[in-house]
VOKOLTOR-489813 format. One record per residue (C-alpha): residue number from 1; residue in three letters; x, y, z. Coordinates in pm, 1 decimal. Example, Ala and Ser with C-alpha at 12.3 -4.5 7.8 and 13.67 -1.06 7.14 Angstrom:
<atoms>
+-----+-----+----------+----------+----------+
|   n | res |        X |        Y |        Z |
+-----+-----+----------+----------+----------+
|   1 | ALA |   1230.0 |   -450.0 |    780.0 |
|   2 | SER |   1367.0 |   -106.0 |    714.0 |
+-----+-----+----------+----------+----------+
</atoms>
This chain:
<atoms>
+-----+-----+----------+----------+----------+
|   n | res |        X |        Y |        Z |
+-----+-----+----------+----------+----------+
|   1 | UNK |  -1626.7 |   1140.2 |   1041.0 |
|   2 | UNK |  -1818.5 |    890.2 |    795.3 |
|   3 | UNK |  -1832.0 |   1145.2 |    485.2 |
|   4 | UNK |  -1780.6 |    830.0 |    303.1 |
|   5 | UNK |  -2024.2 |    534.1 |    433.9 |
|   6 | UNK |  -2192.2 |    427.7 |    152.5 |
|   7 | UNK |  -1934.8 |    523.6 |    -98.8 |
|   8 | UNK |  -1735.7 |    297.3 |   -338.0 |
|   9 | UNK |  -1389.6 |    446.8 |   -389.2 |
|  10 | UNK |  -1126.2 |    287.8 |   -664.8 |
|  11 | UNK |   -700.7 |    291.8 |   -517.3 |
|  12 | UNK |   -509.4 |    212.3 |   -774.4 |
|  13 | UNK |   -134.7 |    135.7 |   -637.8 |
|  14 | UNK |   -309.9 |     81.6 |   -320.9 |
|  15 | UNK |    -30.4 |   -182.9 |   -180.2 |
|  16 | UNK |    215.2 |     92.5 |    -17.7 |
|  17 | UNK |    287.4 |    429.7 |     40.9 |
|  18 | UNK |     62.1 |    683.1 |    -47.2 |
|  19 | UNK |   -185.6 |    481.7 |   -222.0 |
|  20 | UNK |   -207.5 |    245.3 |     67.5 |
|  21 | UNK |   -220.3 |    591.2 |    352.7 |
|  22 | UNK |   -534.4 |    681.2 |    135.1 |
|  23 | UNK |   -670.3 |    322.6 |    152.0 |
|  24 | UNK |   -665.5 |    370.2 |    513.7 |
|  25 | UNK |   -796.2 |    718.3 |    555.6 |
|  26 | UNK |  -1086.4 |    666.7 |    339.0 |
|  27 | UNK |  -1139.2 |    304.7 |    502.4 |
|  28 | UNK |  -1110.0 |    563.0 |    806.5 |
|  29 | UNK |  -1448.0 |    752.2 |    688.2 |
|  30 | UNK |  -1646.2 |    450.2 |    622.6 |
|  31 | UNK |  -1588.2 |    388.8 |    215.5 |
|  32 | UNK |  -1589.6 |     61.2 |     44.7 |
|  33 | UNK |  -1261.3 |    -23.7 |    -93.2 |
|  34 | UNK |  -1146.4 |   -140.8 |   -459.6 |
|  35 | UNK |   -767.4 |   -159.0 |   -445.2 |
|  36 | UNK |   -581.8 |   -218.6 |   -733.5 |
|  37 | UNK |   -149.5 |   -278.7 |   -790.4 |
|  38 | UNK |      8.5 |   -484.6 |   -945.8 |
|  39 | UNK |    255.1 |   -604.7 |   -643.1 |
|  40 | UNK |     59.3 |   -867.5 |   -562.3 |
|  41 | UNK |    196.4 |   -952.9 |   -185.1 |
|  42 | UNK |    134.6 |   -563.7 |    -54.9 |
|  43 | UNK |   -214.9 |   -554.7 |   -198.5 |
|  44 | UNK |   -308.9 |   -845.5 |    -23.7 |
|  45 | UNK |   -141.4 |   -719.1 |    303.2 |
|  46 | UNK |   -370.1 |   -383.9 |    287.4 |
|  47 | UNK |   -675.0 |   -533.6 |    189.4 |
|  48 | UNK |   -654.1 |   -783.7 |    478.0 |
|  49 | UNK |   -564.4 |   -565.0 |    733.6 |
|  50 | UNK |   -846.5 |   -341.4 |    612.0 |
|  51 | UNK |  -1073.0 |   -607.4 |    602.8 |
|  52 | UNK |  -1011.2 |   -679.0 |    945.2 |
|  53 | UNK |  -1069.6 |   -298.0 |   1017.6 |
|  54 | UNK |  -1440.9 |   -398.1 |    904.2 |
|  55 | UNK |  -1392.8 |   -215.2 |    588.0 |
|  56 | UNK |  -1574.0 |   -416.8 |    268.3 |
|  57 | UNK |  -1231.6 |   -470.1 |     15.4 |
|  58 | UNK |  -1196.9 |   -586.3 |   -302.3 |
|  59 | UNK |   -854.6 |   -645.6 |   -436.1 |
|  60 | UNK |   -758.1 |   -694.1 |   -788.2 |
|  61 | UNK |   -379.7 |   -740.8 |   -915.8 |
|  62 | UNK |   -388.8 |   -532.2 |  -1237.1 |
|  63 | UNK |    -88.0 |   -344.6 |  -1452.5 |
|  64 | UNK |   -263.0 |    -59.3 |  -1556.5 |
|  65 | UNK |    -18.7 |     33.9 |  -1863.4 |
|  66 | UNK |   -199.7 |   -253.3 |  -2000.5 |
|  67 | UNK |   -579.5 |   -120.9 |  -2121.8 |
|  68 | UNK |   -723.5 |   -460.7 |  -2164.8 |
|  69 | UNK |   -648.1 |   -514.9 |  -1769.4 |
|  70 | UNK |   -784.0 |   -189.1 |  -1657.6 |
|  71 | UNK |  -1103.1 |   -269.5 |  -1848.1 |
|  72 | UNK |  -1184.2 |   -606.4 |  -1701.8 |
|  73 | UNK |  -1056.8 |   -461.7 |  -1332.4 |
|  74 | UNK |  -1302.7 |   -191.6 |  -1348.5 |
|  75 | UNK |  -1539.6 |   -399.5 |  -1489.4 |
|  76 | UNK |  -1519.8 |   -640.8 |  -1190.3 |
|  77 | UNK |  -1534.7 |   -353.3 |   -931.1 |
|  78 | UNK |  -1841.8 |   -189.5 |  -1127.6 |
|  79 | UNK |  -2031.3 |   -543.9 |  -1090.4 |
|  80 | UNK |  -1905.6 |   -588.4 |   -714.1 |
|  81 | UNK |  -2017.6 |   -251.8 |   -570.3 |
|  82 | UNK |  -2276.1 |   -117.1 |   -839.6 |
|  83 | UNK |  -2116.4 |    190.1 |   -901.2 |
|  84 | UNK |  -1765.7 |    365.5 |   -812.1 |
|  85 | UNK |  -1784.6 |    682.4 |   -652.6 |
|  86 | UNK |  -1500.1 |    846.6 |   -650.3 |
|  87 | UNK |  -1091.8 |    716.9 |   -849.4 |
|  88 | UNK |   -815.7 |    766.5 |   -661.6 |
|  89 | UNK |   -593.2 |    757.4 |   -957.1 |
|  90 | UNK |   -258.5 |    682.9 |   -772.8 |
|  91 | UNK |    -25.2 |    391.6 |   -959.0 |
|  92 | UNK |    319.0 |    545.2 |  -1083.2 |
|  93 | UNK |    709.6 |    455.3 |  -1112.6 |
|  94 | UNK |   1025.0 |    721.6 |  -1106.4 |
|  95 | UNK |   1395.6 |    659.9 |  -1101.7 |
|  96 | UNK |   1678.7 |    822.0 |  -1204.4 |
|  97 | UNK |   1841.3 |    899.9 |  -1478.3 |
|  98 | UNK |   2037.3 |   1157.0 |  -1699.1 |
|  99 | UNK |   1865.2 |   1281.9 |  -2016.7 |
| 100 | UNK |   2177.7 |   1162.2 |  -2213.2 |
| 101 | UNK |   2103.3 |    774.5 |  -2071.7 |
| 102 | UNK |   1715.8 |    786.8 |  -2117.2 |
| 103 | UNK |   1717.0 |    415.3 |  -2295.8 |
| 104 | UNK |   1324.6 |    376.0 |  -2520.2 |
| 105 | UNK |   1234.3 |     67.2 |  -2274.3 |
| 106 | UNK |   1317.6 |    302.2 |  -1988.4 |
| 107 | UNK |   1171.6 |    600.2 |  -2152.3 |
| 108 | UNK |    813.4 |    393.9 |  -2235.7 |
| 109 | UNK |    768.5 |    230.4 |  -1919.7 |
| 110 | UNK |    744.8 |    533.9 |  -1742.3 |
| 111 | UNK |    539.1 |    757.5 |  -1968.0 |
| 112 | UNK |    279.2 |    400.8 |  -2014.6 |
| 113 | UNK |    258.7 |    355.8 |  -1624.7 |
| 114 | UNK |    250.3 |    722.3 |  -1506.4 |
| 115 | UNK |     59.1 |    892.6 |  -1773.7 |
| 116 | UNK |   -125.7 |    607.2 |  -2006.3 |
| 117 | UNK |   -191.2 |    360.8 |  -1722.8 |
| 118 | UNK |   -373.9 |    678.5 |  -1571.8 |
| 119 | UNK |   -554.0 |    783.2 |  -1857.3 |
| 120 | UNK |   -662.9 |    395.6 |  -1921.8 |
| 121 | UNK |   -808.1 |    401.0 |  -1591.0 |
| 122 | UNK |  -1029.9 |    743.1 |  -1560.5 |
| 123 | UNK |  -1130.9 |    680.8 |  -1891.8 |
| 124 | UNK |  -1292.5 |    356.5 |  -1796.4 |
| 125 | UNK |  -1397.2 |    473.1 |  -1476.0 |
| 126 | UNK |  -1546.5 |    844.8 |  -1647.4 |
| 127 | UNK |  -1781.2 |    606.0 |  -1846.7 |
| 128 | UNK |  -1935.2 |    437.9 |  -1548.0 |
| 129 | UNK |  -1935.1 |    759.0 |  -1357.3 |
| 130 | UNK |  -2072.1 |    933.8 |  -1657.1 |
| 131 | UNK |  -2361.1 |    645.4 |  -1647.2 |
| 132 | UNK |  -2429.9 |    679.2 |  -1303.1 |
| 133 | UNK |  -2486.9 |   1060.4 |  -1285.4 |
| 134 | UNK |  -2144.8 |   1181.0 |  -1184.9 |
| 135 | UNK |  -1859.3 |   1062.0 |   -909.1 |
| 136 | UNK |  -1500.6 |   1230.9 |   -846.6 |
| 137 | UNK |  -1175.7 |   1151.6 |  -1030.4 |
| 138 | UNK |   -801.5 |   1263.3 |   -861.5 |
| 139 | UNK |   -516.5 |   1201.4 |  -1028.6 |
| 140 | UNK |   -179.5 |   1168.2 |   -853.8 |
| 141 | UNK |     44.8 |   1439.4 |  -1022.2 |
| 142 | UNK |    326.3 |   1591.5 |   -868.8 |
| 143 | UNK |    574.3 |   1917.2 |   -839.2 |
| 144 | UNK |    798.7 |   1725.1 |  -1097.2 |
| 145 | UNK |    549.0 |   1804.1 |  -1348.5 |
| 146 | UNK |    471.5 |   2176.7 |  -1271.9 |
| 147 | UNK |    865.7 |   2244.9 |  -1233.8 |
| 148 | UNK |   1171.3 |   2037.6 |  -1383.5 |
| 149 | UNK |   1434.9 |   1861.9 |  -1202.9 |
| 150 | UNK |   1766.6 |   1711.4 |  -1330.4 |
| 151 | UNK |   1727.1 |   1357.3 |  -1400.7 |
| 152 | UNK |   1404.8 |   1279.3 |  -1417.3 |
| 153 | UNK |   1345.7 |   1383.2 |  -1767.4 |
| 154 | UNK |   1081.2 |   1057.5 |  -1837.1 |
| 155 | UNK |    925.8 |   1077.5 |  -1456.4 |
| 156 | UNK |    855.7 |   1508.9 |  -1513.4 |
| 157 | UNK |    709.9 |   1427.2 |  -1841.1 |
| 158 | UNK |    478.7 |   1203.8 |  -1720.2 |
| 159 | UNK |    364.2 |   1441.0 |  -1448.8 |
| 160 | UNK |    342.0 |   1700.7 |  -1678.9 |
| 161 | UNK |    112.0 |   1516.4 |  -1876.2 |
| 162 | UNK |    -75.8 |   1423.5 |  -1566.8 |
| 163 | UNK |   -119.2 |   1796.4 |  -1520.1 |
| 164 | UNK |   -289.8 |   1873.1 |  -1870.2 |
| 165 | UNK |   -487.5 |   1575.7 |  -1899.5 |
| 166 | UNK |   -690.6 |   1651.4 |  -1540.0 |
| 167 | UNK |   -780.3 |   1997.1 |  -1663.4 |
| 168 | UNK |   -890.5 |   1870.1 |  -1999.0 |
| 169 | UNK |  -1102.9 |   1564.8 |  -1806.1 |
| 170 | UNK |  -1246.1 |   1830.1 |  -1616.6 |
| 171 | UNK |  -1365.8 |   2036.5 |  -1899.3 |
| 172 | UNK |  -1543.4 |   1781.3 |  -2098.2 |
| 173 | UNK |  -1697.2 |   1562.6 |  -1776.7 |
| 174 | UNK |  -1811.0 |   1835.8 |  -1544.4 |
| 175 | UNK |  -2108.3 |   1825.3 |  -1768.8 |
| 176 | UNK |  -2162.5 |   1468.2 |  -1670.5 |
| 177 | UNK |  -2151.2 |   1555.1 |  -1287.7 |
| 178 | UNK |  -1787.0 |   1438.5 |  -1278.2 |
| 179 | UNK |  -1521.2 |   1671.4 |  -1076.8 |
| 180 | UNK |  -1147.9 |   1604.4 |  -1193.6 |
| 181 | UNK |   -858.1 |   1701.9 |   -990.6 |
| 182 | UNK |   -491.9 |   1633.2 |   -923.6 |
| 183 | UNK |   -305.1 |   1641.9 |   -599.5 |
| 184 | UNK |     71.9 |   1735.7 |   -708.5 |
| 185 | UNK |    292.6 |   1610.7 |   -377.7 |
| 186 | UNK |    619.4 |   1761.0 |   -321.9 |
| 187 | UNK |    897.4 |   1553.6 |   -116.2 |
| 188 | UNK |    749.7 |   1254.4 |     38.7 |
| 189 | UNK |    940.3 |    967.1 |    214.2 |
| 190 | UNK |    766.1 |    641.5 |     55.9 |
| 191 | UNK |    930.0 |    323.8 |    -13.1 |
| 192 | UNK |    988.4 |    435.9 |   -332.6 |
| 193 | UNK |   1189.3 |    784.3 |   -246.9 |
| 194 | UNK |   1358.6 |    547.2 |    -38.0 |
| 195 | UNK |   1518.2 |    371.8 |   -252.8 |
| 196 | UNK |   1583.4 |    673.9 |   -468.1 |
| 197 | UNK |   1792.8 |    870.8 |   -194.8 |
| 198 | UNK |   2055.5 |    851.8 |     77.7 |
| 199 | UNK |   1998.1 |   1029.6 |    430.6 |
| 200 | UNK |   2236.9 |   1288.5 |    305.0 |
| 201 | UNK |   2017.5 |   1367.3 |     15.4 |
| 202 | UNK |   1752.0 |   1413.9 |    262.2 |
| 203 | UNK |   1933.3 |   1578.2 |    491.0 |
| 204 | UNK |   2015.5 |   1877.9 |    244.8 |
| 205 | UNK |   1756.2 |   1830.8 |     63.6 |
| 206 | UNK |   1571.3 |   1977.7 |    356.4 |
| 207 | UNK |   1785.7 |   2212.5 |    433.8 |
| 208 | UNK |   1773.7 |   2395.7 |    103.9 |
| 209 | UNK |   1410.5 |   2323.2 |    -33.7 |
| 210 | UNK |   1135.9 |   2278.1 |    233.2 |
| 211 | UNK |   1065.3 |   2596.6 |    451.8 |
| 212 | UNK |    838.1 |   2348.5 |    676.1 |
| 213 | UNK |   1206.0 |   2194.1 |    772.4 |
| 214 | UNK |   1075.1 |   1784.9 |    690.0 |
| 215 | UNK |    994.3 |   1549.0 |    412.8 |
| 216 | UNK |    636.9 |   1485.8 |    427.9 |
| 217 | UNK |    446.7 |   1184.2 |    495.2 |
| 218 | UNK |    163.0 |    971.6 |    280.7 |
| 219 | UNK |    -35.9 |   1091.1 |    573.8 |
| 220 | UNK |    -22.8 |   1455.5 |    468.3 |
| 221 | UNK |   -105.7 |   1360.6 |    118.6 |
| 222 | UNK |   -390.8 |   1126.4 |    247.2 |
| 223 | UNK |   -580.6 |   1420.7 |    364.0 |
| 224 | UNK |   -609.8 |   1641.2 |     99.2 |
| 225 | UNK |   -789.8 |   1325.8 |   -140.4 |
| 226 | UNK |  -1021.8 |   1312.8 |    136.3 |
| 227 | UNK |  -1112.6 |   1656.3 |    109.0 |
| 228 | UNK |  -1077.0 |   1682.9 |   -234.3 |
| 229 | UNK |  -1358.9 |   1378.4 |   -265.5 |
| 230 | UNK |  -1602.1 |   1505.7 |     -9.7 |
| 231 | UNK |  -1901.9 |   1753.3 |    -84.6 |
| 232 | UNK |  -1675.3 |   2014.1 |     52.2 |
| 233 | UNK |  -1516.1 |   2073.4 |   -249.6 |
| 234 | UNK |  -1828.6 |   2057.5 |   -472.5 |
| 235 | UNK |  -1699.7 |   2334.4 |   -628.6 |
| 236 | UNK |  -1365.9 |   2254.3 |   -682.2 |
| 237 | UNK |  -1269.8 |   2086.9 |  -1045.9 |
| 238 | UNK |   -970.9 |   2127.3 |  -1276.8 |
| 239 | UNK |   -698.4 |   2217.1 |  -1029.0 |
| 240 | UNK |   -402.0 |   2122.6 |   -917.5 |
| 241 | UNK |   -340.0 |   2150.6 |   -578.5 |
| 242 | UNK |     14.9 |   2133.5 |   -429.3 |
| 243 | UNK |    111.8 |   2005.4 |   -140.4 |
| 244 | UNK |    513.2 |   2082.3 |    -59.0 |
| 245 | UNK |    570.6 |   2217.5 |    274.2 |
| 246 | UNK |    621.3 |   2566.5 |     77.4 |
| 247 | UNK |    894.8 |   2417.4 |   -106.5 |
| 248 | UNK |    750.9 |   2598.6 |   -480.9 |
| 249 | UNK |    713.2 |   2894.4 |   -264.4 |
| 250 | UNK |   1067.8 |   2978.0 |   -342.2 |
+-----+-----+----------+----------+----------+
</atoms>
C-alpha cells in the first residue's frame, strides 16, 4: 500500500524502538520522513538506511523538553517539505523508582520529556497544521497512564497527562481539520524495557499479565499509527486506543 505517497510525516524519537518501527512502516507506504531524537548516532543510522530504502529523510537532532529547539526543528521541516501531514508524537524516558526516592531532577526530567516535550511539539506542529487546513496528530501514551504501577510514579504521571491533553487537543483542533489521538502500548520489548527488566521479569511478567502469552513488538505498535493516520479513521479523534495483548482486560 502507498496510503502515504505524497505525505510529510514528523517521528519524533525516531532513532530506535518504536519510533524508529514507525519510521519504517510509514517509509513502507511511501511518506516523506522528518525524524527527530536527540541520540544523535541512531537517528543518523535510520535516516540512512531509510534513505537508501528511497525514502526522502530529513533528520534533525533536537531535545524536545527544550521549546526553543522544537520551534526551530519544526520550523526547518515546515520549510523542507511545505507542510507536515501527520506528528507522530513518540519521544519519552521511564525508569524506575520508588515514590519515597522520586529526587526533583528525576521527577522534572521525566514529566518535561514525556509530557512538556510532547505538548511543545503538537503545539508547534497544530499551528502549521491549523494553517494548512488540517493534518493528524498521535501522541505516544501508554497503559501506565490509564492504570498505575508501583514505581513509576513520575513515568504514569506523565502518561496520564498524555492521556488528557490528546482529548483536550482534539476538542479545540477538530475545528481546524486536525484529528488527535493517542496510541497507549502495553508491554513492549524496546531497548529501553530492556534495560529496565531481567528475563525473569519477563518471564512472569507474561505469565501473569498478557492473555496473548508474549511481550509485544514495535511492529505491533507500528501498525495501529498507520491506521490511525490514514483516511480510514477519518472519523476517529480523541481516543485512546490500547494496544496490550488483553493485558487491561483483566
Amino acid at each position: 500500500m502507498n496510503r502515504f505517497e505524497g505525505k510529510v510525516v514528523l517521528i519524533t524519537g525516531a532513532g530506535r524502538g518504536i519510533g524508529r518501527a514507525i519510521a519504517e512502516r510509514f517509509a513502507d507506504e511511501g511518506a516523506s520522513l522528518a525524524l527527530l531524537s536527540n541520540v544523535e548516532a541512531d537517528l543518523n543510522e535510520a535516516a540512512s538506511e531509510l534513505a537508501a530504502k528511497g525514502t526522502i529523510v530529513q533528520s534533525l537532532v533536537v531535545d524536545v523538553s527544550d521549546a526553543e529547539q522544537v520551534e526551530r526543528a519544526v520550523s526547518a521541516v515546515a520549510e523542507r517539505f511545505g507542510r507536515i501531514d501527520v506528528l507522530v508524537n513518540n519521544a519519552g524516558i521511564a525508569w524506575e523508582e520508588p515514590v519515597l526516592e522520586i529526587k526533583p531532577d528525576n521527577w522534572k526530567k521525566i514529566i518535561d520529556v514525556n509530557l512538556n516535550g510532547m505538548f511543545w511539539v503538537a503545539q508547534s506542529v497544530a499551528k502549521r497544521m491549523a494553517a494548512q487546513g488540517g493534518g493528524v496528530i498521535l501522541n505516544m501514551a501508554s497503559t501506565n497512564g490509564l492504570v498505575g504501577e508501583a514505581n513509576y510514579a513520575h513515568y504514569n504521571a506523565s502518561k496520564g497527562g498524555v492521556v488528557l491533553l490528546t482529548k483536550t487537543m482534539a476538542l479545540e483542533l477538530g475545528v481546524s481539520g486536525i484529528r488527535v489521538n493517542a496510541v497507549c502500548p502495553g508491554y513492549i520489548q524496546t531497548p529501553m524495557s530492556a534495560a529496565i527488566d531481567s528475563p525473569e521479569f519477563i518471564e512472569n511478567y507474561i505469565k501473569t499479565k498478557i492473555p496473548l502469552g508474549r511481550v509485544g513488538k514495535p511492529e505491533d505498535i507500528s501498525g495501529v499509527f498507520a491506521f490511525l493516520a490514514s483516511d480510514d479513521a477519518a472519523f476517529i479523534t480523541g481516543e485512546t486506543i490500547v494496544v496490550d495483548g488483553g493485558q487491561l482486560a483483566f
